[in-house]
C-alpha positions in Angstrom: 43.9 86.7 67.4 41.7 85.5 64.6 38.8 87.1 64.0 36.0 85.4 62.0 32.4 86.2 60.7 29.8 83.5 60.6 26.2 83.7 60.2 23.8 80.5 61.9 24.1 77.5 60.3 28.1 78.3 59.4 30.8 76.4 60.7 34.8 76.8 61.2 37.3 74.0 61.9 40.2 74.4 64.3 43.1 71.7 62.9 41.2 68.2 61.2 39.3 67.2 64.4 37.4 70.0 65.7 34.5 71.6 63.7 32.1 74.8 65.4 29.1 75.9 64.6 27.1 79.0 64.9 23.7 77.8 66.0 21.9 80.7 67.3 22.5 84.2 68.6 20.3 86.1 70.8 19.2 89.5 71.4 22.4 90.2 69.1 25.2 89.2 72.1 24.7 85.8 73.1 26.0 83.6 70.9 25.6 79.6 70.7 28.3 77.4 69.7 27.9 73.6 68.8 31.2 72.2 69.1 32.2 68.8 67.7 35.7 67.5 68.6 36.9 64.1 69.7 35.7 62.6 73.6 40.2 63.0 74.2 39.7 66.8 73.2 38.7 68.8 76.8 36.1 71.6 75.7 35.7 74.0 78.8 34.4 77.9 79.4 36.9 80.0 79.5 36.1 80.2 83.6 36.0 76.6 83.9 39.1 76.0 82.1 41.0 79.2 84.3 39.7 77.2 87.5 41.4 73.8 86.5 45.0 75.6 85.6 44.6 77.4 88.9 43.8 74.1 91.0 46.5 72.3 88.9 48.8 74.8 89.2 48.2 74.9 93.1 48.5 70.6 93.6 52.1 71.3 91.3 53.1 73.5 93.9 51.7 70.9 96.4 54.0 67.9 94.9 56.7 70.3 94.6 56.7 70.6 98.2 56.8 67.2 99.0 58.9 66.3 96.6 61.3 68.8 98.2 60.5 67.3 101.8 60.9 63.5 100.7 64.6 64.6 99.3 65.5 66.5 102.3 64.3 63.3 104.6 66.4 61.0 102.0 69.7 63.1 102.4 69.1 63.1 106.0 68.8 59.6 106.0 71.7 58.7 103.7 74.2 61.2 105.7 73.2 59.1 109.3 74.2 55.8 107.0 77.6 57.3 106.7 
C-alpha cells in the first residue's frame, strides 16, 4: 500500500485518467475527496463497491447453476436421440 500526504487543494493521479483532490478535512478525520476520472471509470465506496462483487459474485454462481442444468437437460436429450 501507498501511503501519501496531501494538504487541501493538493492532488494525486492514479495512471493518466484519474486525478484526486483533497478538498476539505474535518474535525481532523473526515476527509473529502474530489475525484475526476472518465464517465467508463466506476468510482464506488469501499461498501458500495463490496456489495456489487458480493451480488455479482452470487448471480455467477446463479448462471453457473443453470448453466450446469441446461447441460445436464442437453445430454439427457442427446442420449434419448441415440
Amino acid at each position: 500500500m501507498m501511503v501519501l500526504k496531501r494538504k487541501i487543494g493538493q492532488s494525486f493521479h492514479l495512471g493518466e485518467d484519474i486525478k484526486v483532490t483533497v478538498l476539505d478535512v474535518r474535525h481532523g478525520r473526515h476527509v473529502r475527496f474530489g475525484i475526476e476520472a472518465p464517465a467508463e471509470v466506476p468510482v464506488h465506496r469501499m461498501e458500495i463497491y463490496e456489495l456489487i462483487q458480493r451480488e455479482n459474485r452470487a448471480a455467477g454462481g446463479a448462471m453457473d447453476w443453470f448453466a450446469r442444468l441446461n447441460d445436464a437437460e442437453g445430454n439427457a436429450e442427446e442420449r434419448h436421440d441415440d
